[in-house]
VMD Tcl script that draws the C-alpha trace (Angstrom):
set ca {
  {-11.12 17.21 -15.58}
  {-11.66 19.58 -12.90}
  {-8.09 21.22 -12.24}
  {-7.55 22.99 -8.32}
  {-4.85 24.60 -7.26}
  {-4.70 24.88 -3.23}
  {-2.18 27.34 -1.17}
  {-2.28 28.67 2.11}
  {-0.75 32.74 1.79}
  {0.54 35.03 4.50}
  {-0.69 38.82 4.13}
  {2.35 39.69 2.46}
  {2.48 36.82 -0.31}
  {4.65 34.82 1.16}
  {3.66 31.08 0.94}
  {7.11 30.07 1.96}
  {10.98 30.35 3.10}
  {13.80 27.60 2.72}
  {11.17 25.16 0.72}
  {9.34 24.40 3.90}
  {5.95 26.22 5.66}
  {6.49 29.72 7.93}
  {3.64 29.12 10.22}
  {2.17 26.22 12.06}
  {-1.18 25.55 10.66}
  {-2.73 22.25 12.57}
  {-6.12 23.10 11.53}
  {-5.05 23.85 7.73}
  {-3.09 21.12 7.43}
  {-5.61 19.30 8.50}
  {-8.06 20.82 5.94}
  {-5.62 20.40 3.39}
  {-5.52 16.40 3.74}
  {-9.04 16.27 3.64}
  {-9.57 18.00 0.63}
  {-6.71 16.29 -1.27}
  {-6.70 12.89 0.22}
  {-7.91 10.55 -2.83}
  {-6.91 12.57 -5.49}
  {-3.61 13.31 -7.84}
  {-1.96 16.06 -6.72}
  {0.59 18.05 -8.82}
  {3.72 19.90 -7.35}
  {7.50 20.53 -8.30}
  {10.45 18.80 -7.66}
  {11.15 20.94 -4.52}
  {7.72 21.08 -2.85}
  {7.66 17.18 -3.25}
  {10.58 16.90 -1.32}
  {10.15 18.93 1.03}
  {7.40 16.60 2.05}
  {9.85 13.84 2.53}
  {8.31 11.58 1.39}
  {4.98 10.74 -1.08}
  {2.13 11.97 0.97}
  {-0.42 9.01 2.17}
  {-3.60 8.31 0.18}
  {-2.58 10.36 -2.98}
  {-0.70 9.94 -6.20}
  {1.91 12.41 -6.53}
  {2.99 14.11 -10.05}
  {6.59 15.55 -9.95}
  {7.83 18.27 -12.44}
  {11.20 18.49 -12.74}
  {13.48 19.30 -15.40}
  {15.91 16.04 -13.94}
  {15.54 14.15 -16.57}
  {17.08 10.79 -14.42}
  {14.99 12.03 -11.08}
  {12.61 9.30 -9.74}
  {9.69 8.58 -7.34}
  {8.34 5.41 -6.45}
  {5.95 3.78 -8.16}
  {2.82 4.28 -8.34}
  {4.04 8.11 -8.75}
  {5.14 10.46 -11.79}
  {7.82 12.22 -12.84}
  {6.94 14.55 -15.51}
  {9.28 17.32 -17.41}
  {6.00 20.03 -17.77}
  {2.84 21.27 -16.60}
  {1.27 19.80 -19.45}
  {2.54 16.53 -19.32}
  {1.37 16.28 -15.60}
  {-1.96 17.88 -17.07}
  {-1.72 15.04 -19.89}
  {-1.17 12.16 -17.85}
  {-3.98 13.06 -15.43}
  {-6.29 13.02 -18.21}
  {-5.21 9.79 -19.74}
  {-6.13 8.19 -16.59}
  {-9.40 9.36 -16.48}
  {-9.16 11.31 -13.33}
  {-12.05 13.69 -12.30}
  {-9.83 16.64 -10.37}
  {-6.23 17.18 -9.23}
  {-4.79 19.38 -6.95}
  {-1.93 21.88 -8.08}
  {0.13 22.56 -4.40}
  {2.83 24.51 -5.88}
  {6.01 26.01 -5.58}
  {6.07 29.54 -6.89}
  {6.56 28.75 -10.17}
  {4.07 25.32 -10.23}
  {1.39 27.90 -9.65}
  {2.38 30.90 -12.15}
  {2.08 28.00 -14.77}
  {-1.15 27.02 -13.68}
  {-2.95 30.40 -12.82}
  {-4.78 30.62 -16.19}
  {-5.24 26.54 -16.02}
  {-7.42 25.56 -12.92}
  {-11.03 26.17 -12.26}
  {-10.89 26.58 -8.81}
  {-8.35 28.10 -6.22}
  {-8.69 27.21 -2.49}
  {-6.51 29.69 -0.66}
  {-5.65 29.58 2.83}
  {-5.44 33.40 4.18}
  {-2.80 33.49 6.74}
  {-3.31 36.37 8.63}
  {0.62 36.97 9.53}
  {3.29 38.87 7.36}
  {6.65 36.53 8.06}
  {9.46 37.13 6.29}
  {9.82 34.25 3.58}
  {11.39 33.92 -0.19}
  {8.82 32.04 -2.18}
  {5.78 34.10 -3.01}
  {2.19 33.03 -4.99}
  {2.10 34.97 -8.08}
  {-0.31 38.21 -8.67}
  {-3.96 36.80 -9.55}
  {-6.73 38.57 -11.10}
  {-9.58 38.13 -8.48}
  {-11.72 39.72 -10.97}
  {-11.68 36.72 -12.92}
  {-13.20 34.54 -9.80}
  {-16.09 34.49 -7.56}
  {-15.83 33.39 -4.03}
  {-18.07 31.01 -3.07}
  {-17.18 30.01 0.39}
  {-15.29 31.17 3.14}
  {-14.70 29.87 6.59}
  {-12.67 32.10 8.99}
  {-10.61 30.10 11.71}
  {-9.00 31.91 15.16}
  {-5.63 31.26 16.31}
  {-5.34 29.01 19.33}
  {-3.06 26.50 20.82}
  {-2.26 24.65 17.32}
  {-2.91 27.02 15.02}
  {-0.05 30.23 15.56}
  {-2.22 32.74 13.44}
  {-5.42 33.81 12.50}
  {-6.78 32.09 9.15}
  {-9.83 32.15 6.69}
  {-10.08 29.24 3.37}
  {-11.54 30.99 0.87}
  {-12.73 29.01 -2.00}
  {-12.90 30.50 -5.34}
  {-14.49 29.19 -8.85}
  {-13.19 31.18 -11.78}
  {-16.03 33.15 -13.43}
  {-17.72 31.80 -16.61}
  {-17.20 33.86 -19.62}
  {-20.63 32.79 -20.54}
  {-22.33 33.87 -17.08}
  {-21.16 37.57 -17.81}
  {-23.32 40.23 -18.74}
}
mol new
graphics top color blue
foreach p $ca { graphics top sphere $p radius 0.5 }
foreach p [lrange $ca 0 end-1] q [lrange $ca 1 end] { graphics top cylinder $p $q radius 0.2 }
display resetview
């Protein structure tokens, strides 16, 4: 199972302030259904709901440490990374999508195969940020730089990144 973790990440590191977005991303969010829509996507307690509700065309799984919290069916509640991870692969999915908080994507830094990072070309002020990565440990292999206009607030390039085979090295 191919596992993805996808982020959009102002200059500064912030990816977020009061559990909800700093920046209003039309064309982003609009890249970010695309890519996800079909597919499991894993996220904690607090990024779920700060969606409001179970995003359309997607099954959700929910870490929390709640052991009574609940989502509707046919979503998960799990208690760990690895139990979302588990459950994933005992459906026989292909990929999921790691969307975060903070701490979601600390966990799954040395996890996922691929990282598709939004590059928000601000510096808001925020309190979540996406933990340090090693980019010498991936290889970009696309990148697609958008301008700022009437629904998109800020300058932005998606940057997709495979993590490097320790095989492929010299």
């Amino acid at each position: 199972m191919k596992i993805a973790l996808i982020v959009a990440v102002a200059r500064n590191g912030v990816i977020g302030k009061d559990n909800q977005l700093v920046w209003k991303l039309s064309g982003d969010l609009q890249h970010f259904k695309r890519t996800t829509l079909g597919h499991f996507i894993i996220m904690g307690r607090k990024t779920y709901e700060s969606m409001g509700k179970p995003l359309p065309g997607r099954t959700s799984i929910v870490i929390t440490r709640d052991k009574r919290y609940e989502v509707p069916s046919p979503h998960y509640v799990v208690h760990s990374l690895d139990e979302a991870i588990a459950i994933a692969n005992s459906l026989h999915v292909e990929q999921v999508f790691v969307l975060g908080g903070a701490q979601i994507f600390a966990m799954a830094l040395p996890l996922v195969d691929e990282m598709i990072v939004t590059e928000v070309d601000a510096r808001p002020e925020g309190d979540t940020f996406f933990p340090p990565v090693d980019y010498s440990e991936w290889e970009k292999v696309a990148q697609e730089h958008h301008v700022k206009d009437e629904k998109n607030e800020y300058d932005y390039t998606i940057i997709r990144y495979q993590r490097k085979s320790l095989n492929n090295e010299s």
